[in-house]
NUDOZA-111233 format. One record per residue (C-alpha): x, y, z; residue number from 1; residue in one letter. Coordinates in Angstrom, 3 decimals, always signed. Layout:
REM residues N
        u        v        w   n res
        X        Y        Z NUM   a
...
REM end
This chain:
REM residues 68
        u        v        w   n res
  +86.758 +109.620 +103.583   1   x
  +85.533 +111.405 +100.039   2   x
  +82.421 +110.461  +98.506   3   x
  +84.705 +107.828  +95.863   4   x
  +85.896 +105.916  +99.027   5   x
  +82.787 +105.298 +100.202   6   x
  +81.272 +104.024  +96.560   7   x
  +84.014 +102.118  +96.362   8   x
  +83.871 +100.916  +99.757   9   x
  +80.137  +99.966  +98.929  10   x
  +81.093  +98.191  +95.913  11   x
  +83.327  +95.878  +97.611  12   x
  +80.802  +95.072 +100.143  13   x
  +78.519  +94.064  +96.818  14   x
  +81.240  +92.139  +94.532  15   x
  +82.088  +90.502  +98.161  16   x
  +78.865  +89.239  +98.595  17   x
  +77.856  +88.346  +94.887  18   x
  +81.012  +87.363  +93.325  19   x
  +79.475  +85.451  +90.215  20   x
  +78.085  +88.521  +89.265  21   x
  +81.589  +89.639  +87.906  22   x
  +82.623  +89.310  +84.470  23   x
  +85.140  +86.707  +83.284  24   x
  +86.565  +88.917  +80.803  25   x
  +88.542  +91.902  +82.344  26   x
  +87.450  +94.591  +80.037  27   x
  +83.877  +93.859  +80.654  28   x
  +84.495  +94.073  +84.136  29   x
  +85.610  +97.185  +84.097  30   x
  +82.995  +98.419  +82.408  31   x
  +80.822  +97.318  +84.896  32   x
  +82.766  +98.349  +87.723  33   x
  +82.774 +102.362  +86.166  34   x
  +79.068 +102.397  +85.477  35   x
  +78.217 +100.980  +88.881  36   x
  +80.341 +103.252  +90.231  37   x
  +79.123 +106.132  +88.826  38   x
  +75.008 +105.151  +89.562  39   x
  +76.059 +104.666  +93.120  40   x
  +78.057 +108.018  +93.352  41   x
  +75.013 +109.574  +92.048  42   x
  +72.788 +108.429  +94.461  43   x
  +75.297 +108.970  +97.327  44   x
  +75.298 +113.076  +96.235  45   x
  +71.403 +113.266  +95.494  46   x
  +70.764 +111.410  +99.122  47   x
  +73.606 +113.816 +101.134  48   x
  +71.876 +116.512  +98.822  49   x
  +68.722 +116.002 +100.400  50   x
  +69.673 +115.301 +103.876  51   x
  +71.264 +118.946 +104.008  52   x
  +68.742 +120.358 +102.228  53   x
  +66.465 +119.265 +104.659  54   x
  +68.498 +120.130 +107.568  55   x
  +69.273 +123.117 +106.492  56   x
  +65.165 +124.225 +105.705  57   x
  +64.472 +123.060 +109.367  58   x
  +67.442 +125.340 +110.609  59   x
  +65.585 +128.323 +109.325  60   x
  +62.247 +127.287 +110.090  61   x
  +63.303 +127.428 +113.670  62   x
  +63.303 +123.729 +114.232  63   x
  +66.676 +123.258 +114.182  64   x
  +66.842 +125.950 +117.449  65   x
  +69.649 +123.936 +119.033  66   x
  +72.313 +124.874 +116.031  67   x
  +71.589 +128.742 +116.928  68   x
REM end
């Protein structure tokens, strides 16, 4: 699954759960669905960002001595 699914997957697990949260009028709506889209596709790259950062600094620290 690519990093859009999953947002979008996430969003429907959100609109789901709060439905009155959703616009009446379709255009507004939309609006809302792109921006949220796009703040929680920005934290899903900045938190998978930092996950292989990390992984990748204990790799070559020698912590990671299993992956050798």
């Amino acid at each position: 699954m690519d990093k859009d699914m999953v947002v979008v997957e996430y969003l429907k697990v959100y609109f789901n759960s709060h439905p009155d949260k959703v616009p009446e009028d379709p255009e507004k709506a939309f609006e809302m669905f792109q921006k949220m889209h796009k703040k929680y596709k920005g934290k899903f790259l900045e938190d998978f960002k930092q996950k292989s950062e990390k992984f990748v600094d204990q790799f070559f620290d020698g912590k990671g001595s299993k992956y050798r």
